[in-house]
C-alpha positions in Angstrom: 19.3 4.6 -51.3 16.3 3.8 -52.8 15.6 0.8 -51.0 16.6 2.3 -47.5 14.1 4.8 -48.2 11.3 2.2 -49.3 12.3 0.5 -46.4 11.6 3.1 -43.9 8.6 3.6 -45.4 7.0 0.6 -45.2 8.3 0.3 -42.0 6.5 3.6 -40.6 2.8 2.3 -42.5 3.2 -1.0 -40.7 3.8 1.2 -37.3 1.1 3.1 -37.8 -1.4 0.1 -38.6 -0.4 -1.6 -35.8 -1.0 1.1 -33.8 -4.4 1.8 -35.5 -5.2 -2.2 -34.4 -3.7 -1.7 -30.6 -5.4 1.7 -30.0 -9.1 -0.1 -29.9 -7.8 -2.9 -28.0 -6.3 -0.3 -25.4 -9.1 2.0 -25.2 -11.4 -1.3 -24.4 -8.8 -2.2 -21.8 -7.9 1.1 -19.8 -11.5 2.7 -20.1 -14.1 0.7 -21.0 -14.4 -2.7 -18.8 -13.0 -0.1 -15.6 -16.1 2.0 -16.7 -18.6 -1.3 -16.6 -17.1 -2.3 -13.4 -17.7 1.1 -11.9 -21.1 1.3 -13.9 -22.0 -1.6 -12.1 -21.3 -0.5 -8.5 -22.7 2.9 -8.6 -25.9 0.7 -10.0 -26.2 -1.4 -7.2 -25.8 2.3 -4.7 -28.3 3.3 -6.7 -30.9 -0.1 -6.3 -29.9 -0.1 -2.3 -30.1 3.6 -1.8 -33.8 3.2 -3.7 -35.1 -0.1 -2.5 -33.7 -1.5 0.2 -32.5 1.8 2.6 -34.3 5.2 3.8 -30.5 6.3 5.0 -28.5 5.9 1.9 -28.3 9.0 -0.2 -28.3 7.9 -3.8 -24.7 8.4 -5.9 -25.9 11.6 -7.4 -27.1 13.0 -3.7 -24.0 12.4 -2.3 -22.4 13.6 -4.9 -24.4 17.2 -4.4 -24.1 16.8 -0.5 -20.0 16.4 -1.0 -19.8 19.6 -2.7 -18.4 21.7 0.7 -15.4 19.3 0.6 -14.9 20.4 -2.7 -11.3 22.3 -1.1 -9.8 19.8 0.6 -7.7 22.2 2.6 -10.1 24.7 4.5 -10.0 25.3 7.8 -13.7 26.4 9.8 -12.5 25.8 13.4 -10.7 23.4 15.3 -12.6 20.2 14.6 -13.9 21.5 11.1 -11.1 20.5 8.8 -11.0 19.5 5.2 -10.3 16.4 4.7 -6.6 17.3 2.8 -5.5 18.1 6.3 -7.5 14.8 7.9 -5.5 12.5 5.1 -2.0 14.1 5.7 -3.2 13.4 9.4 -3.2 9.3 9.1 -0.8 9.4 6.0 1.8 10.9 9.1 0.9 8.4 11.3 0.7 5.6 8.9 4.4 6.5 7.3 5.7 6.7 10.5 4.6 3.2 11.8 5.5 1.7 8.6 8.9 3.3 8.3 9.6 1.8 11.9 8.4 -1.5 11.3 10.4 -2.1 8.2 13.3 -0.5 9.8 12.6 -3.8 12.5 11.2 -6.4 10.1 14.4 -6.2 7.4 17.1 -6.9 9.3 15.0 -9.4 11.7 13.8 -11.0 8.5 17.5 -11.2 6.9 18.9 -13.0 10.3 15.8 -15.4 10.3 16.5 -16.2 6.6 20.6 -16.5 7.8 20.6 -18.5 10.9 18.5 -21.6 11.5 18.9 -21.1 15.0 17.6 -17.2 14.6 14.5 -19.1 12.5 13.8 -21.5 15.6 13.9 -19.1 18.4 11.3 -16.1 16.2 9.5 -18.3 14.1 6.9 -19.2 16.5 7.0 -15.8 17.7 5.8 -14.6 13.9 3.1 -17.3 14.0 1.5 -16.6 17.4 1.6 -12.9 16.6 0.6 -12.9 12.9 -2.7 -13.7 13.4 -3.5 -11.1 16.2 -6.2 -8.8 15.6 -4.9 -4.8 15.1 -7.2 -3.5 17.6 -6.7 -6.4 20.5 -3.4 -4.4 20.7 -4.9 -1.1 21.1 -5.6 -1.5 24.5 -2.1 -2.4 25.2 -0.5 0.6 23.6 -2.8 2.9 25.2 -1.7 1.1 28.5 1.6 1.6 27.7 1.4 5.4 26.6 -1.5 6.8 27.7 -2.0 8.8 24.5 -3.8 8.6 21.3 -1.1 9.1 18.9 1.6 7.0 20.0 -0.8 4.1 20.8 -2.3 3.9 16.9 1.8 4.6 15.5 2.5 1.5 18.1 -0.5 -0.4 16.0 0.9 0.5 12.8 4.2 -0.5 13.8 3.3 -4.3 15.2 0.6 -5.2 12.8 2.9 -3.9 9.1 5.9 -6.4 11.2 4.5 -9.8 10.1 4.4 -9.6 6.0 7.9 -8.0 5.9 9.2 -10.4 7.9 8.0 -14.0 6.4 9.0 -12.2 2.7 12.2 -11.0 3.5 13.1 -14.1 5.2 11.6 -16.3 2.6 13.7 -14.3 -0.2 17.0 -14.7 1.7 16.5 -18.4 2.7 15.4 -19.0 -1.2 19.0 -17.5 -2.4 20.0 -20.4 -5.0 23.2 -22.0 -2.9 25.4 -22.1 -5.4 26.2 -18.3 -5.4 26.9 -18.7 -1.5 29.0 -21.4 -2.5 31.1 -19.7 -4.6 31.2 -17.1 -2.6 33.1 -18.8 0.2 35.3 -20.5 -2.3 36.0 -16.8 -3.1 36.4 -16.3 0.6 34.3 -13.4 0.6 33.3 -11.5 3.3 29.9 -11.9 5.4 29.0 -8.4 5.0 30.2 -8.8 1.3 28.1 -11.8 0.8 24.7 -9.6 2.3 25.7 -6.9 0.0 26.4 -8.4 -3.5 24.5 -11.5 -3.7 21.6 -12.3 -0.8 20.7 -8.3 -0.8 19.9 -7.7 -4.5 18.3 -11.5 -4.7 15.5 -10.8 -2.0 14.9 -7.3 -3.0 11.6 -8.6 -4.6 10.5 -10.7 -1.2 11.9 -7.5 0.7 9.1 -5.1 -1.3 6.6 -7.3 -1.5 6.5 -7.9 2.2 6.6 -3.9 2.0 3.6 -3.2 -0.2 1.4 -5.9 1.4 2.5 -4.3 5.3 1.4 -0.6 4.0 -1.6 -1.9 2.8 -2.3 -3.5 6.5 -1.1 -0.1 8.0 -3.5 2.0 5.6 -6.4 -0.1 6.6 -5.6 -0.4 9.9 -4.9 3.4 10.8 -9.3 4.0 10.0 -10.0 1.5 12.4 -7.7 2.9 15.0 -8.8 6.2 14.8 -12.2 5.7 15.0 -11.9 4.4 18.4 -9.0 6.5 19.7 -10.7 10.2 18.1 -8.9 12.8 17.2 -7.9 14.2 13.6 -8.0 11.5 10.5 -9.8 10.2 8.0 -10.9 7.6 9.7 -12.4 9.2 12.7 -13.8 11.5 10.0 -16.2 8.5 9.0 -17.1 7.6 12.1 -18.1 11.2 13.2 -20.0 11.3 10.1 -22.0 8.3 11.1 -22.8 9.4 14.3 -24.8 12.7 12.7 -26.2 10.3 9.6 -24.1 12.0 7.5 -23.8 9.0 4.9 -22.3 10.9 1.9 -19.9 12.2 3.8 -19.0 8.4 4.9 -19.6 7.5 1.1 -17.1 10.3 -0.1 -14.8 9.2 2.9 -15.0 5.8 1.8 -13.5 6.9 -2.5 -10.6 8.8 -0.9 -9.5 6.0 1.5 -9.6 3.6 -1.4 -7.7 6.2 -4.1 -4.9 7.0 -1.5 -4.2 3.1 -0.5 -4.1 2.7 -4.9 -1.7 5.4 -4.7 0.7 4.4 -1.9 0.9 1.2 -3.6 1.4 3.0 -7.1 4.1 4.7 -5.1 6.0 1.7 -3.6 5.8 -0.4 -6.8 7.3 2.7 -8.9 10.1 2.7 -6.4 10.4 -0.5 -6.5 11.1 -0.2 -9.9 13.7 2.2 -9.7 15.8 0.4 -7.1 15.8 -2.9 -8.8 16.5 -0.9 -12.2 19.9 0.9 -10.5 22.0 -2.3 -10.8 21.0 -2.8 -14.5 21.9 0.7 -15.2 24.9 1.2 -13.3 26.2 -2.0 -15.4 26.0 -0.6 -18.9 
């Protein structure tokens, strides 16, 4: 008994040192190299803003000038919004495109992955297409609809295609053969085969294709709406260009970055809970 307890105490003092040694080496981690970094950039705002621009408001201006936005989510007229309700604007539209594209690009990239034949006949269609610029198909979709907000969803859709695609196909077709080998021996069934074995391999293709397509769709969706108007963030920054309103650009430019770091926080968190359901369900 005595020992146990000695034990457990010598085990909780070497806890506790260890974490005494970790929490310095944490804190320099998390907070102080991110706080250099950032030191550094709002430095060089500062040196352009001073030296090299009469139009740049320096960090601390814009900071003052941003102040009115300070409620994201007032409402002074029809094309005076905050810009809570300009973000859920593109957020709606970029979901939407997204959602369809992967709805398209999983099951297109699965058959690619499949069937040789399915690789020979879309293959080059991936390559010629891949490359296109987002906005050389804006024109198209506003031929095609005549509208604004269909056209940039129809952007979304087509550009966030490729990267699912090429992963998802590139996770199926990298399945170790063996498994399908025993598989057959097994005769198992097709759909049994997608299910059990090439499904939960290329999971990690599948979402990687998925986080690098949002982040196409989330920097896609300013560009779009600055040309097609309307209510969003990004025609937000162009109007504030348009009346020199560079803080307003500046501040525009901080929530566009935090809420493309957030979707991506998102996807890789559910990411981890979907890959995490097997392991669970197993125990």
């Amino acid at each position: 008994m005595v020992f146990q307890l000695n034990l457990a105490a010598i085990l909780t003092v070497a806890a506790q040192s260890s974490w005494k040694k970790a929490r310095p080496l944490i804190v320099r981690d998390a907070v102080l190299f991110p706080a250099i970094g950032f030191a550094g950039v709002l430095l060089l705002w500062w040196f352009a803003a001073t030296f090299l621009s009469e139009l740049m408001p320096t960090p601390l201006q814009a900071l003052i000038d941003s102040a009115e936005y300070a409620n994201p989510f007032f409402r002074k007229g029809p094309g005076n919004l905050g810009l809570g309700w300009l973000l859920l604007a593109s957020l709606r539209r970029v979901l939407l495109g997204f959602l369809l594209g992967a709805a398209v690009a999983i099951p297109l990239g699965f058959l690619i992955g499949m069937s040789r034949e399915a690789m020979l006949i879309f293959n080059p269609l991936v390559q010629i297409f891949k490359p296109v610029s987002p906005l050389a198909w804006l024109p198209i979709a506003l031929a095609i609809f005549n509208l604004a907000e269909p056209s940039a969803i129809f952007v979304i859709f087509i550009t966030s295609l490729w990267p699912t695609i090429i992963n998802t196909a590139l996770g199926v077709s990298s399945i170790n053969k063996d498994y399908l080998d025993v598989a057959r021996v097994l005769e198992m069934p097709r759909w049994r085969r997608v299910t059990k074995i090439i499904w939960p391999a290329s999971l990690p293709y599948i979402f990687t294709g998925l986080r690098i397509s949002l982040g196409i769709a989330w920097l896609v969706i300013v560009a779009v709406e600055m040309l097609t108007g309307g209510i969003g963030i990004g025609f937000f920054v162009w109007d504030q260009w348009n009346r020199l309103n560079l803080s307003s650009v500046f501040l525009a430019v901080v929530v566009i970055g935090v809420t493309g770091l957030v979707l991506d926080y998102a996807l890789g968190q559910f990411q981890a809970w979907v890959t995490r359901r097997p392991v669970q369900a197993s125990r």
